[in-house]
C-alpha positions as a printed Julia matrix, in Angstrom:
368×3 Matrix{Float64}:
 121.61   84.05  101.79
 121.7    87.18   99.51
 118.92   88.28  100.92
 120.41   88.25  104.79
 123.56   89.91  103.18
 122.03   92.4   101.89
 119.89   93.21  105.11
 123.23   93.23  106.83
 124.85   95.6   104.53
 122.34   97.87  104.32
 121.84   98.34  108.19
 125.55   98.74  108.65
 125.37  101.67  106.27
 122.33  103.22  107.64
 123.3   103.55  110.74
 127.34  104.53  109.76
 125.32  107.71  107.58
 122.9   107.99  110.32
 125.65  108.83  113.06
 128.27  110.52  110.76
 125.01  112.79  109.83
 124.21  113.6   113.28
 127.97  114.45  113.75
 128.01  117.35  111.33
 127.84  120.43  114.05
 124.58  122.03  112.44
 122.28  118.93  112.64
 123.68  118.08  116.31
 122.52  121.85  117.17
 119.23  121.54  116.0
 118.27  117.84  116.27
 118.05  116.66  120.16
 120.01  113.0   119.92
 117.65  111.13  121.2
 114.6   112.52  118.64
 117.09  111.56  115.6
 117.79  108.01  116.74
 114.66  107.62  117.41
 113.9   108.68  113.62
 117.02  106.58  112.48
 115.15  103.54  114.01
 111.92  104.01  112.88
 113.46  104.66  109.12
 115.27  101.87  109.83
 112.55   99.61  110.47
 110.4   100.74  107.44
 113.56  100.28  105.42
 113.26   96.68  106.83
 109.72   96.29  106.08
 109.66   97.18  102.04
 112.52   94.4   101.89
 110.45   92.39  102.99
 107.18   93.33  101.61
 109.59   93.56   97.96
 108.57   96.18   95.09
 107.13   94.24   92.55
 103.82   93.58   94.13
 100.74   95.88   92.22
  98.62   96.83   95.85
  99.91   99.17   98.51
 103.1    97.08   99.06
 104.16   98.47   96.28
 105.57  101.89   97.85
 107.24  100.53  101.17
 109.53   97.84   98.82
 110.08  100.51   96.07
 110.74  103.2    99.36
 113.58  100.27  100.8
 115.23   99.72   97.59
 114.91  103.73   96.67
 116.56  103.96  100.22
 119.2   101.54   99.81
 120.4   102.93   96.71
 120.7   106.66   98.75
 122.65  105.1   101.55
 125.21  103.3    99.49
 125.65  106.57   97.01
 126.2   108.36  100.64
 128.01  105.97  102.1
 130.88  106.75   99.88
 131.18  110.03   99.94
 131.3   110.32  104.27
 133.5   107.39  103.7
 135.7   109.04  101.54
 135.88  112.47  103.76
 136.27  110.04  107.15
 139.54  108.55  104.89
 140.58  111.86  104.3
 140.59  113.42  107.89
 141.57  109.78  109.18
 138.35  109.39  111.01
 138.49  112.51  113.01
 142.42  112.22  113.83
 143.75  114.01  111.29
 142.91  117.66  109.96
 141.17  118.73  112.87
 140.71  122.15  111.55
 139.23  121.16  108.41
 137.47  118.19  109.7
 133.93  119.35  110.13
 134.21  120.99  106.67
 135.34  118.02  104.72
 132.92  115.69  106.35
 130.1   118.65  105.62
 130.76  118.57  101.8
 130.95  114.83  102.26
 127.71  114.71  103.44
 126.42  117.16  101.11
 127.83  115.66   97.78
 126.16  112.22   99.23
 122.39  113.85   99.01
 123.03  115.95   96.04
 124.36  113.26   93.79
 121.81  110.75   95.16
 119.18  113.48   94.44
 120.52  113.54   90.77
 120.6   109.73   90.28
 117.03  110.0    91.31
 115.99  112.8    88.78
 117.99  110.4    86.2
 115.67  107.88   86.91
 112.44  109.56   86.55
 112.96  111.95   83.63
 112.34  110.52   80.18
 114.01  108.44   78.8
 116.72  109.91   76.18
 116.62  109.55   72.34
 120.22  108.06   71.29
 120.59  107.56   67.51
 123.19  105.33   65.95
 123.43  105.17   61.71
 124.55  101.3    61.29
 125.52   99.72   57.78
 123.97   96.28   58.06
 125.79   93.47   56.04
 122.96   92.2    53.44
 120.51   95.02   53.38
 119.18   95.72   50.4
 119.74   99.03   49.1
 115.4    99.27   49.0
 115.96   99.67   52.46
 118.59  101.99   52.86
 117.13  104.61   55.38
 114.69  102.75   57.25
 114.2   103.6    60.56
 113.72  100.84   63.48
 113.01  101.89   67.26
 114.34   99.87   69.93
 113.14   99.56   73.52
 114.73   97.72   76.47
 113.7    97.31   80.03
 111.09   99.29   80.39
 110.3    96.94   83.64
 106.16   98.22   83.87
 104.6    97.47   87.02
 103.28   99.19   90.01
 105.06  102.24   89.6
 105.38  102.05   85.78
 101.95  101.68   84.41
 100.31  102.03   81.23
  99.97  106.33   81.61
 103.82  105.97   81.67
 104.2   103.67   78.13
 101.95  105.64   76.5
 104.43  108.9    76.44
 107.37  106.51   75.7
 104.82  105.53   72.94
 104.48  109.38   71.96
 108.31  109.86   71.79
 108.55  106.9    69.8
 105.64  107.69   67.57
 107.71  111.03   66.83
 110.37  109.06   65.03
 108.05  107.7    62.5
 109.59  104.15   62.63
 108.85  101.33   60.14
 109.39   98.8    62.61
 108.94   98.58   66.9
 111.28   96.27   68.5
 110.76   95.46   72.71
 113.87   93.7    73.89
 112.94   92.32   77.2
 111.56   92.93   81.09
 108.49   94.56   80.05
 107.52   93.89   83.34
 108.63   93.9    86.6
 107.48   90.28   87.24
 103.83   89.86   86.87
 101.52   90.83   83.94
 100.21   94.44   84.86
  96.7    94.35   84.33
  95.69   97.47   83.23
  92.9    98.04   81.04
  94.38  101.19   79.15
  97.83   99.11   77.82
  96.17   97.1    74.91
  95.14  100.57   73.97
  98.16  102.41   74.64
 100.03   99.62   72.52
  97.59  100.06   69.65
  98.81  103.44   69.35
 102.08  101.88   67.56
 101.52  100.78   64.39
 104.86  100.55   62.46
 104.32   99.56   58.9
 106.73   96.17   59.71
 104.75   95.68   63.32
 105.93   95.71   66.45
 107.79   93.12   67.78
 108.72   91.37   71.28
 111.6    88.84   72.88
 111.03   87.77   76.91
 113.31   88.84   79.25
 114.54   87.2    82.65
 111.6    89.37   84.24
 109.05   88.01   82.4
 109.84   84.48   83.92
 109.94   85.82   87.59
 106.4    86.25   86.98
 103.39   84.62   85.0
 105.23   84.96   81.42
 102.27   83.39   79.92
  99.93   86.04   81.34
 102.37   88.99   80.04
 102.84   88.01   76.98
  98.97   87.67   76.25
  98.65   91.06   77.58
 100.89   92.53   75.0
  99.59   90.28   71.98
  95.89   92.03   72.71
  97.59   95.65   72.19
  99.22   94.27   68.76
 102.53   92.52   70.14
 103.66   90.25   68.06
 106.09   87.9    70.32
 109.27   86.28   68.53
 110.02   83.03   71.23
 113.01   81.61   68.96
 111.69   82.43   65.75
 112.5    84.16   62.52
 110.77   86.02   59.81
 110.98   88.64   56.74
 109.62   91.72   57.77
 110.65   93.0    54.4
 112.23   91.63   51.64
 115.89   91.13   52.37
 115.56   91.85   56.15
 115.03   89.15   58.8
 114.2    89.66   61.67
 115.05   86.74   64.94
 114.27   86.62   68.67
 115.35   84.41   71.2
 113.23   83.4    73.96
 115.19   84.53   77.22
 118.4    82.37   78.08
 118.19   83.47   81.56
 116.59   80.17   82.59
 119.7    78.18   81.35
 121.65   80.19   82.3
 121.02   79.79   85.7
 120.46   75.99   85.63
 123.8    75.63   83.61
 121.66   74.54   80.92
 122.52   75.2    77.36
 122.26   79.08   76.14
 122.53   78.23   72.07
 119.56   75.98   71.9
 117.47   78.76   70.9
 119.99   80.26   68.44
 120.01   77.07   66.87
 116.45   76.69   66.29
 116.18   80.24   65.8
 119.37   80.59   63.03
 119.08   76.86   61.63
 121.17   78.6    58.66
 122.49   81.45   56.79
 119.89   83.54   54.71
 120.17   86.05   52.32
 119.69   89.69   52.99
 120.15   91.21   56.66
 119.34   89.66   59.79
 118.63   91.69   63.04
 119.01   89.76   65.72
 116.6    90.78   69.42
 118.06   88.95   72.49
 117.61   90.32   75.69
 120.7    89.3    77.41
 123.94   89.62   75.66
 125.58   86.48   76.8
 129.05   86.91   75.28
 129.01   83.06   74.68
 126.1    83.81   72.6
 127.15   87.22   71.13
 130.14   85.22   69.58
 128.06   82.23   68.1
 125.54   84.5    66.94
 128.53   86.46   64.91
 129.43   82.92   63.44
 126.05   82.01   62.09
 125.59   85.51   59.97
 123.72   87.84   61.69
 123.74   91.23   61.08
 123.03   92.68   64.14
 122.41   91.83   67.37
 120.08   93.89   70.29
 120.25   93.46   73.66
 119.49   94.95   77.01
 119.7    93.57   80.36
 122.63   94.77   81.81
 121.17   98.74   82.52
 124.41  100.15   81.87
 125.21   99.41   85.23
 122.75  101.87   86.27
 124.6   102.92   89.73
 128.49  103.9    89.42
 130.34  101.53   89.99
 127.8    98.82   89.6
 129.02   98.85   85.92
 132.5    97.55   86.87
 131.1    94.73   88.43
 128.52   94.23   85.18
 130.99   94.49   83.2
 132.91   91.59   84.84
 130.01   89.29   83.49
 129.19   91.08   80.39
 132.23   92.75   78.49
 130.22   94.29   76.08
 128.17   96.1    78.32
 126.18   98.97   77.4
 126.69  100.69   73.69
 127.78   99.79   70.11
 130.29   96.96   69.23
 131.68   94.91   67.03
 132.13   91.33   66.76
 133.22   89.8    63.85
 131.38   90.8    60.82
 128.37   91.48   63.67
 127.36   94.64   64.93
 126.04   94.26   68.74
 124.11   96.93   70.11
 123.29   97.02   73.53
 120.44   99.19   75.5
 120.92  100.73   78.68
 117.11  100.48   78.97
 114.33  102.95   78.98
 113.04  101.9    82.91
 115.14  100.59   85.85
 115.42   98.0    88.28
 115.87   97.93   91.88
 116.4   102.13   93.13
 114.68  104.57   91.02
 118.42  105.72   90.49
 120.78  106.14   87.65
 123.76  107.53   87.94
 125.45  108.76   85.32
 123.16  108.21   82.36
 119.57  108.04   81.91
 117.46  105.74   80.79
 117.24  105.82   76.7
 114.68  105.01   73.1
 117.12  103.49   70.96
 116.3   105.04   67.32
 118.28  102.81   64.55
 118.76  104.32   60.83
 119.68  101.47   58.63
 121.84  101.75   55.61
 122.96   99.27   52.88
 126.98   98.8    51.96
C-alpha cells in the first residue's frame, strides 16, 4: 500500500512541476511541447523503473533506484515552491502582471534549493563537538575523547573508498574510543575487500565498538556484522563492559524488530542494564525510542547515543519525525541522563539534506 501511495504521489507531482515548468515563457519559447512531454514521459517512466528496481541493490540497479528516490526528493522540494507562487497569484487569476515573475522565482528557488540539499548530502560529513559532564566518571578520565558515528548507511553508492576518509577525519581527533551507532549498511553486507582494511585503520586505545540498526535487519545482519568483526568491530548485541575503569560501556541490539511486531522494546535494556554499577555508563542504542530513553534514565545511565531519526533530513520531514521521536536530533536531558542524538554521517532515501549536513559526533568527557 505505501508503496502504490507513494507511486501516486510522486507522479502527481511530476507531472504538476513538469507542466508549471513548461509554463514559464522562456522554456515554452525554446522547448517545442511536444519534445518536452515527450521527455516528461520518458523521465517519468525511468522514475518508475528505479522504484521498482529499489536502491539498495550492489549491481547496476543500483543507479536507476538511487536516480528515482534522488528524483523524488527534487520534485517534492519543487513542488512547494511552484505551489507556493501558484497560491500566491491564485493559479494564474490573480496578479497577472507579476504572474510569470513569481512563478519564475518559484521555479527557480525549487532547483536551487534542491541543488543545495544535494551538495548537503554529498559533502563530508561535519565535525560537531559537545563537552558533556558524565555522572560517575572518574576524574582519571576527565578529558577523554570518544567519536561517535551514526548512519553511515554503506552500500552501493557508499563503499569502502568513502569510510575510509570518514576514517581519516576521525583518525584526526585522536579518540580513545570508536563508537558505530547503527545502519552501517543500507541492507545487505557490502562485500568489499578493502573495508576490513579500511576499518583496521581505527585503532582507539578502548576499541571500536558497534550496536545494529533497523538496516542491518532489512538485510543479512549476520553477514554484516561478520564483515565488520574482520576489520576489528567489536559488536555490543545487549551487552555491557568496562572499557576503562569506571566507564561502562552498553549496546542494545536494535528494537526496531519489536517495535514493529508490538513486541517488547526493554527486553534488551533489561538484560543489557540488569543493575546499577559504579562509575559512568554510556549507553549506544540506535533508535531513541522515548519509551526507552525514559527507562534507560531510571536504571542509571549516564548517557545515552542514538541515531536513526536523520534529523529529519528533508524540511519538513522533521515535523513529522518529530511526532514519533520528541527528542529528535541534538543534546537532551532526561532525568539525571544525558541523551545525545546523531543526525548521521550518510543518508537514506534522496541523496538530500536540507538544512544540515550529515555529521562525526566528537564527545569530550569530563568528571563532576
Amino acid at each position: 500500500m505505501f508503496s502504490i501511495i507513494l507511486n501516486v504521489i510522486g507522479t502527481l507531482m511530476h507531472f504538476y512541476v513538469a507542466h508549471r515548468l513548461y509554463a514559464l515563457g522562456p522554456v515554452r519559447a525554446r522547448i517545442p511541447a511536444r519534445a518536452w512531454w515527450a521527455g516528461a514521459v520518458l523521465l517519468w517512466l525511468l522514475y518508475m523503473f528505479g522504484l521498482r528496481m529499489g536502491d539498495a541493490a550492489l549491481d547496476w540497479r543500483w543507479w536507476p533506484g538511487q536516480f528515482a528516490m534522488t528524483w523524488l526528493g527534487v520534485l517534492f522540494v519543487t513542488t512547494q515552491w511552484l505551489l507556493l507562487a501558484d497560491v500566491i497569484t491564485g493559479f494564474g487569476f490573480w496578479l497577472r502582471k507579476h504572474g510569470p515573475r513569481i512563478r519564475l522565482i518559484g521555479a527557480v528557488a525549487g532547483v536551487t534549493i534542491s541543488a543545495f540539499a544535494i551538495f548537503q548530502a554529498v559533502r563530508a560529513p561535519a565535525i560537531v563537538e559537545h563537552e558533556l559532564v558524565l555522572q560517575g566518571l572518574p576524574k582519571a578520565l576527565d578529558g577523554t575523547v570518544v567519536v561517535a558515528i551514526s548512519d553511515t548507511h554503506l552500500g552501493a553508492q557508499r563503499r569502502a573508498a568513502w569510510l575510509g576518509k570518514r576514517v581519516d577525519q576521525i583518525n584526526e581527533l585522536k579518540p580513545a574510543a570508536v563508537l558505530m551507532l547503527g545502519d552501517q549498511v543500507e541492507d545487505e553486507p557490502i562485500n568489499d575487500d578493502q573495508l576490513a582494511p579500511v576499518l583496521r585503520r581505527l585503532q582507539p586505545p578502548m576499541g571500536v565498538w558497534a550496536v545494529t540498526g533497523n538496516h542491518e535487519y532489512y538485510g543479512d545482519a549476520g553477514g554484516t556484522i561478520e564483515e565488520f568483526a574482520a576489520g576489528g568491530v567489536r559488536w555490543l548485541r545487549d551487552e555491557r563492559v568496562e572499557i576503562a575503569p569506571g566507564l561502562h560501556l552498553a549496546g542494545l541490539d536494535d528494537i526496531g524488530r519489536a517495535m514493529r511486531g508490538g513486541g517488547d522494546i526493554y527486553a534488551g535494556l533489561g538484560r543489557t542494564i540488569p543493575s546499577r554499577s559504579e562509575g559512568a555508563t554510556i549507553l549506544m542504542s540506535h533508535i531513541p525510542a522515548p519509551g526507552l530513553v525514559q527507562r534507560a534514565a531510571r536504571e542509571g545511565v549516564s548517557l545515552m547515543l542514538s541515531g536513526h531519526t536523520h534529523g529529519g533530513q528533508i524540511w519538513p520531514f522533521n515535523h513529522l519525525v518529530a511526532r514519533e521521536f520528541p527528542h529528535m536530533v541534538g543534546l537532551h536531558r532526561e532525568g539525571d541522563m544525558q541523551l545525545l542524538i546523531s543526525r548521521g554521517a550518510g543518508g537514506w532515501g534522496p541523496r538530500m539534506r536540507l538544512w544540515q549536513p550529515g555529521e562525526i559526533l566528537k564527545l569530550t568527557l569530563r568528571a563532576p
